[in-house]
C-alpha positions in Angstrom: 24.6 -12.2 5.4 22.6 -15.1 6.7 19.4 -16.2 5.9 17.1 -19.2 6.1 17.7 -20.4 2.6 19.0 -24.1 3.3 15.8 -24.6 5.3 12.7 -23.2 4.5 9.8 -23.3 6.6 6.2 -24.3 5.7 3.5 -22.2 5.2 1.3 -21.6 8.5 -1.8 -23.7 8.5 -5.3 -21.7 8.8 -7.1 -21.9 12.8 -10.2 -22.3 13.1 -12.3 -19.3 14.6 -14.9 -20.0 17.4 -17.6 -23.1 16.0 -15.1 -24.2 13.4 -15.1 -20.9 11.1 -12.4 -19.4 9.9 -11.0 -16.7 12.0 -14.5 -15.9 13.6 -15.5 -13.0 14.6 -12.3 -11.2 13.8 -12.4 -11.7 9.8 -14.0 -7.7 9.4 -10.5 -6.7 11.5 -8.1 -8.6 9.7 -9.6 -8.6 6.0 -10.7 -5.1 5.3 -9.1 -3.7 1.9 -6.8 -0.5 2.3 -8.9 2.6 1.9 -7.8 4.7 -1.1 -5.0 6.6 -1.3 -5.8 9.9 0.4 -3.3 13.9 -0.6 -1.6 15.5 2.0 -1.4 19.3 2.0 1.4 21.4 4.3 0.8 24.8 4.4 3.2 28.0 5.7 4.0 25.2 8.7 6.5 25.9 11.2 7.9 23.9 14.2 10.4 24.3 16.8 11.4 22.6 20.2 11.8 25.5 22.6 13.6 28.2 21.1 15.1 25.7 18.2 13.1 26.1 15.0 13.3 23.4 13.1 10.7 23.4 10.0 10.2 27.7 9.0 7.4 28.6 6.2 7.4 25.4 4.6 4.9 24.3 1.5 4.4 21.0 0.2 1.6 19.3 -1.6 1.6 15.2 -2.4 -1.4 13.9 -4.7 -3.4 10.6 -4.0 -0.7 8.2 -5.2 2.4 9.7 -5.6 5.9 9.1 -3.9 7.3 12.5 -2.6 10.8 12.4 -1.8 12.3 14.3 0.7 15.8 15.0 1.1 17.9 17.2 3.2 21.0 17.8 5.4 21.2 16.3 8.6 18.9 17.2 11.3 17.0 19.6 9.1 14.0 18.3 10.6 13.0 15.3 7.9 11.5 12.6 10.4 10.1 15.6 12.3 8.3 16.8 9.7 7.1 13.1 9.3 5.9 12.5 12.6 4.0 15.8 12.3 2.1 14.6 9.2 1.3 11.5 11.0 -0.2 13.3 13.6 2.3 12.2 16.5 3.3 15.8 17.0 1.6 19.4 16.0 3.0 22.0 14.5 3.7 25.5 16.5 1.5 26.8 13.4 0.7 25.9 10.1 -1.8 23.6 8.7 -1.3 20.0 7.8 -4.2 17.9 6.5 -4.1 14.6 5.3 -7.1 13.2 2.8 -8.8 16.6 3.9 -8.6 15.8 7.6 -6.5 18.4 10.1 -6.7 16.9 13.6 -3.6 15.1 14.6 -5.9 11.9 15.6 -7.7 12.2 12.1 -3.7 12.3 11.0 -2.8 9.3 12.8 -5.2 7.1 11.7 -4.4 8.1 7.9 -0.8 7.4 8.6 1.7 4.5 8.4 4.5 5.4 9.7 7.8 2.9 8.9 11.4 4.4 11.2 14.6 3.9 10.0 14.8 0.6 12.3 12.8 -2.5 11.1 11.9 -2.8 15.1 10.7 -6.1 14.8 9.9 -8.1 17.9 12.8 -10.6 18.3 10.5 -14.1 20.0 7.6 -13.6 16.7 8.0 -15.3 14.1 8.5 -13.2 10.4 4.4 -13.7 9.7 3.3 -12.8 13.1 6.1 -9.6 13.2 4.3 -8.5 9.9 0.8 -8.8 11.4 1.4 -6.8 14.6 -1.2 -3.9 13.2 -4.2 -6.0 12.8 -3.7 -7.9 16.3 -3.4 -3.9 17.8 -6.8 -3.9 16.0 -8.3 -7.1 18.1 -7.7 -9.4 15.0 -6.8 -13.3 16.0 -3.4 -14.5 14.8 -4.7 -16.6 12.7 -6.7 -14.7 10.8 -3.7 -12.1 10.6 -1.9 -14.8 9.6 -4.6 -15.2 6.5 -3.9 -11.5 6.0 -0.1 -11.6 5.9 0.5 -14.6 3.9 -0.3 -13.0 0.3 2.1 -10.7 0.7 5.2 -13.2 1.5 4.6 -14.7 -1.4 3.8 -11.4 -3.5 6.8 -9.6 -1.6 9.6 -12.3 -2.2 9.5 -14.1 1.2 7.7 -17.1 0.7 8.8 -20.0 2.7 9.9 -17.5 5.2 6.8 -17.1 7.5 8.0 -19.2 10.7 11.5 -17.7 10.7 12.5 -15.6 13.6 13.9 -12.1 13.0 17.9 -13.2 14.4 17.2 -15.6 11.4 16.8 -13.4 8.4 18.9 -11.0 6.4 18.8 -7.2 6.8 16.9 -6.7 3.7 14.6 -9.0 4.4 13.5 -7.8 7.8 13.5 -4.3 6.2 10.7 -6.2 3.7 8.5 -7.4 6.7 8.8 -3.9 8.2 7.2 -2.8 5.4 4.8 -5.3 5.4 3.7 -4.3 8.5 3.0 -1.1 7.5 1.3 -2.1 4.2 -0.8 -4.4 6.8 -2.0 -1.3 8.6 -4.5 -0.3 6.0 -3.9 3.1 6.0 -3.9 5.4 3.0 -0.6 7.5 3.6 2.6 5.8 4.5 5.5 7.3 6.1 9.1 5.9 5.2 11.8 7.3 7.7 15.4 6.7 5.5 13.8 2.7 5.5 17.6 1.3 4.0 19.8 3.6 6.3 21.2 0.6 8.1 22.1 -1.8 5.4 25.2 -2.0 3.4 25.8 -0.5 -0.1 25.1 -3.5 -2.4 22.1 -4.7 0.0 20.4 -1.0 0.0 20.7 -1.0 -4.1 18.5 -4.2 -4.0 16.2 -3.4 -1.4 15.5 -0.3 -3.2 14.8 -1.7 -6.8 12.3 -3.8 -4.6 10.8 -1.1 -2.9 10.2 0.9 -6.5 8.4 -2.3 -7.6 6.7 -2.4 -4.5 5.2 1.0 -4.4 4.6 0.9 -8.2 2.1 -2.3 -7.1 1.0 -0.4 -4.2 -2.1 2.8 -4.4 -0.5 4.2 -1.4 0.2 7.6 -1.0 4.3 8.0 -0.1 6.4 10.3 2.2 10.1 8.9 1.8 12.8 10.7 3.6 16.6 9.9 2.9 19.8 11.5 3.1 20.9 9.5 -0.6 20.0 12.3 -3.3 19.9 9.1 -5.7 17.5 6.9 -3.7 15.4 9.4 -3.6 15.3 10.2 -7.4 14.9 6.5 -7.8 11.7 5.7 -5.3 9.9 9.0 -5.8 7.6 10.3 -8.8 8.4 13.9 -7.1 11.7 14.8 -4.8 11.6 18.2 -2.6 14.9 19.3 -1.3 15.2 21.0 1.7 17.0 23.3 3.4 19.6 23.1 6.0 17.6 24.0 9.5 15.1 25.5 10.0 13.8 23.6 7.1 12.1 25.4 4.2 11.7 24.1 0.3 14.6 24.8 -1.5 13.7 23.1 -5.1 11.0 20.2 -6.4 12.6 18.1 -9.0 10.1 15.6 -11.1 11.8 12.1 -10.9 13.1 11.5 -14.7 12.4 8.3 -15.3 9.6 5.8 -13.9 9.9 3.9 -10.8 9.7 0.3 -12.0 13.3 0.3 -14.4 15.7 -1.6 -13.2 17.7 0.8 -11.1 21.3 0.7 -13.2 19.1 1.7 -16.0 17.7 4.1 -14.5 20.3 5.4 -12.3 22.7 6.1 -15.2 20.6 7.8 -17.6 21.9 11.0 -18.7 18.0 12.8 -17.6 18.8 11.1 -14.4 22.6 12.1 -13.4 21.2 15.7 -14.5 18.2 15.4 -12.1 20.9 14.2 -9.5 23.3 17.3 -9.9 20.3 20.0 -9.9 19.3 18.0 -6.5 22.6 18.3 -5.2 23.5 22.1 -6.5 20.5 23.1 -4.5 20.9 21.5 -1.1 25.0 22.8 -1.5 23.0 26.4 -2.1 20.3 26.2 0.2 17.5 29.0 0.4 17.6 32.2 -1.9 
């Protein structure tokens, strides 16, 4: 795994704004404070492609703040149903709101979404990669720059900033991706199996980050992932779903709090219980 380690770069210098101040006119883009963590309600949706129905009668409910888990066989419709809370698709029928707002455009701009690939942009540097959503919202690079930089430091990247993605480890590009989305402001974020392409050892770390992470964070969560045990791990609340089209199948509290280190928490005996339940039901699938 290569990283940057044996040469760290320094921390980016502040720009100037237009008549010497700092960042300008773009300071309201780049420095607004996430708005509060906003619920998201699903209600009797359904959603097919054609004549393929994907999602059937499905019910969910997330609170202002809480980490819902959702796991699932493959291609049960998980990122589908993801994409539809963050208003990139709607839903053949059903109702989705998200802090109390229906419209997929009212949806979207709630949403964060974070795919399974980090997708970031190969000739940016690591800061400039994590600031992409407040330049899309006509802030200076500088002044996103200003935005980003508490985070590498807060997030375990510092001395990273000017590195290039080709430069860094997997689990640290997965960290700016999600930087990126943190950086977006929104209330709701979207995580799409976020550790699917690292290795075993790499994904264990990067997830005892991420439970720190959205412990830190008031952002409401949507994590999808195929691992029964990541998802007990990150979530306060995991719903397990059935094999297509998708429906609820069980909601299992998470036993143990998100911040333990995750071989504590992993192998306590409410944990391993939590895990076979999960797993009993997706093998069982709807009654």
């Amino acid at each position: 795994m290569r990283t940057t380690s044996e040469a760290p770069v320094a921390e980016p210098q502040p720009v100037s704004g237009p008549a010497g101040r700092p960042g300008g006119a773009d300071r309201r883009a780049a420095a607004s404070p996430p708005r509060a963590a906003a619920g998201v309600e699903i209600a009797a949706l359904a959603h097919s492609f054609g004549e393929l129905r994907v999602i059937e009668r499905l019910e969910l409910s997330v609170r202002p703040g809480e980490v819902l888990g959702l796991v699932g066989p493959s291609g049960c419709g998980k990122s589908t149903l993801l994409e539809l809370v963050g208003g990139l698709r709607e839903p053949r029928s059903g109702t989705i709101t998200v802090g109390g707002q229906r419209g997929p455009k009212a949806r979207l701009a709630g949403c964060a979404y974070m795919p399974q690939r980090d997708l970031l942009l190969p000739w940016l540097t690591a800061i400039d990669n994590a600031g992409l959503a407040l330049r899309n919202r006509g802030a200076r690079r500088a002044e996103a720059r200003r935005a980003a930089h508490p985070l590498f430091e807060r997030f375990g990247l510092a001395g990273f900033e000017r590195a290039r993605p080709p430069e860094l480890s997997g689990g640290m590009r997965q960290r700016i991706a999600f930087l990126r989305t943190l950086l977006a402001g929104k209330p709701v974020v979207l995580l799409d199996e976020p550790f699917a392409s690292l290795d075993a050892i790499t994904r264990a770390e990067m997830q005892e980050w991420l439970a720190g992470a959205l412990a830190a964070e008031s952002r409401t969560a949507i994590l999808v992932s195929h691992d029964v045990e990541e998802a007990l791990y990150l979530s306060d609340r995991v719903a397990v779903l059935s094999a297509r089209p998708a429906t609820t199948v069980v909601e299992l509290a998470a036993p143990t709090p998100r911040a333990l280190p995750r071989r504590d928490a992993v192998t306590a005996s409410a944990f391993t219980a939590a895990r076979e339940r999960a797993l009993t039901a997706l093998a069982r699938g709807p009654r």
